[in-house]
C-alpha positions as CSV (number, residue, x, y, z in Angstrom):
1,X,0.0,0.0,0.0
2,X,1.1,3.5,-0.9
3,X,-0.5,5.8,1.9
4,X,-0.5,9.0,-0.3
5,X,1.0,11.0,-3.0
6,X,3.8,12.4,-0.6
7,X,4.8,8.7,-0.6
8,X,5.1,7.6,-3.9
9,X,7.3,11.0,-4.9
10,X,9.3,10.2,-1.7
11,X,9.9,6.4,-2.9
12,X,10.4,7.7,-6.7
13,X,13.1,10.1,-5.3
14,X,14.9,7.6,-3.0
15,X,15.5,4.5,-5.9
16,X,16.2,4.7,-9.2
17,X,14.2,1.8,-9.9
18,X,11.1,0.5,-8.4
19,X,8.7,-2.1,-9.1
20,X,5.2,-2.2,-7.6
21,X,2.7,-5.5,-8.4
22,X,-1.0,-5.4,-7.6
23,X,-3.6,-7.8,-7.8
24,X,-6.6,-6.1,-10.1
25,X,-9.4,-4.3,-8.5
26,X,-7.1,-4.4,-5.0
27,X,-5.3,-1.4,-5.4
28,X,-8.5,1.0,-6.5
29,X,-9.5,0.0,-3.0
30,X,-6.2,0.4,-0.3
31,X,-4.7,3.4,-2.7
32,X,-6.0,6.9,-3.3
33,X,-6.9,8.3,-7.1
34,X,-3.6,10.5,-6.9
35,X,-1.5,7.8,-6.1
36,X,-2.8,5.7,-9.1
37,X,-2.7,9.0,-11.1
38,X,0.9,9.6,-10.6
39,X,1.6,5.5,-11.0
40,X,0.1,5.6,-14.1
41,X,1.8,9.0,-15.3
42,X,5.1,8.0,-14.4
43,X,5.3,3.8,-14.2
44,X,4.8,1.4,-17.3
45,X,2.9,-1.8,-17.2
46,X,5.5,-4.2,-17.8
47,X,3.2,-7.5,-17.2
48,X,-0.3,-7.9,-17.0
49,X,-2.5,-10.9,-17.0
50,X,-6.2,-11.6,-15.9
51,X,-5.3,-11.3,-11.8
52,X,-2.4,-9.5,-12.1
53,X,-0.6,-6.3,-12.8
54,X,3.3,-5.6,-12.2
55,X,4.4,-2.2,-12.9
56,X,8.2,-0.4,-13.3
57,X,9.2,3.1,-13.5
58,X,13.5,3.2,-14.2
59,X,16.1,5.7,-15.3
60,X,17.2,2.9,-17.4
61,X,14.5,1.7,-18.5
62,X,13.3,4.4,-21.6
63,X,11.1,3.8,-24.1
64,X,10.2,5.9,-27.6
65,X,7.1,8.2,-27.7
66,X,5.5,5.5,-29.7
67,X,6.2,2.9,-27.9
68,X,4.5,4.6,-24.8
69,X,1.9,5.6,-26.8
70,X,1.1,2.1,-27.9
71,X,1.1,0.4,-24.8
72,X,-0.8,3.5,-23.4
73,X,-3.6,2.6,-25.7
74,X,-3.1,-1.3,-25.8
75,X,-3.6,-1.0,-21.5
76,X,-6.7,0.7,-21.1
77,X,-8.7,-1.8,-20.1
78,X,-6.1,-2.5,-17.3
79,X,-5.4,0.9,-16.2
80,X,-9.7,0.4,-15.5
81,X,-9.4,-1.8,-13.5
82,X,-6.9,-0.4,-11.6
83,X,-8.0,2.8,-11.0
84,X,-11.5,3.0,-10.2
C-alpha cells in the first residue's frame, strides 16, 4: 500500500528503480486516485494478465514516444481496473 502521493514521490526520489505489483481491482480500494494517477503518469505496465498487474518506473529503463503511446492505448482496459 502506498498511503499518499507524498509517498510515492518520496519512494520515486529515493530509488532509481522501483517495481510495484498489484492484484486487479485491489489497489483501487487500499490506494488513493492521486497515487494511481501519478503510477500511471510516471510507471509502465511491464506484465499484466487476468489477476495481475506488475508495474516499473527506471532511469534505465526508456522507451520511444510511440512505444509509450502504444502500450498507453493497448492498457486501457487494465489501467480500469486499476484505478476505479
Amino acid at each position: 500500500m502506498i498511503g499518499d502521493r507524498e509517498m510515492l514521490e518520496k519512494v520515486f526520489g529515493d530509488h532509481d528503480r522501483v517495481w510495484y505489483l498489484t492484484m486487479r481491482h485491489t489497489h483501487g480500494r487500499i490506494n488513493h486516485a492521486d497515487v494511481s494517477e501519478l503510477m500511471r503518469q510516471y510507471m509502465d505496465i511491464v506484465y499484466e494478465d487476468a489477476l495481475t498487474v506488475v508495474m516499473l518506473r527506471s532511469k534505465n529503463h526508456n522507451r520511444t514516444a510511440d512505444a509509450r503511446l502504444a502500450d498507453e492505448q493497448a492498457s486501457e482496459l487494465a489501467r480500469t481496473w486499476i484505478v476505479k
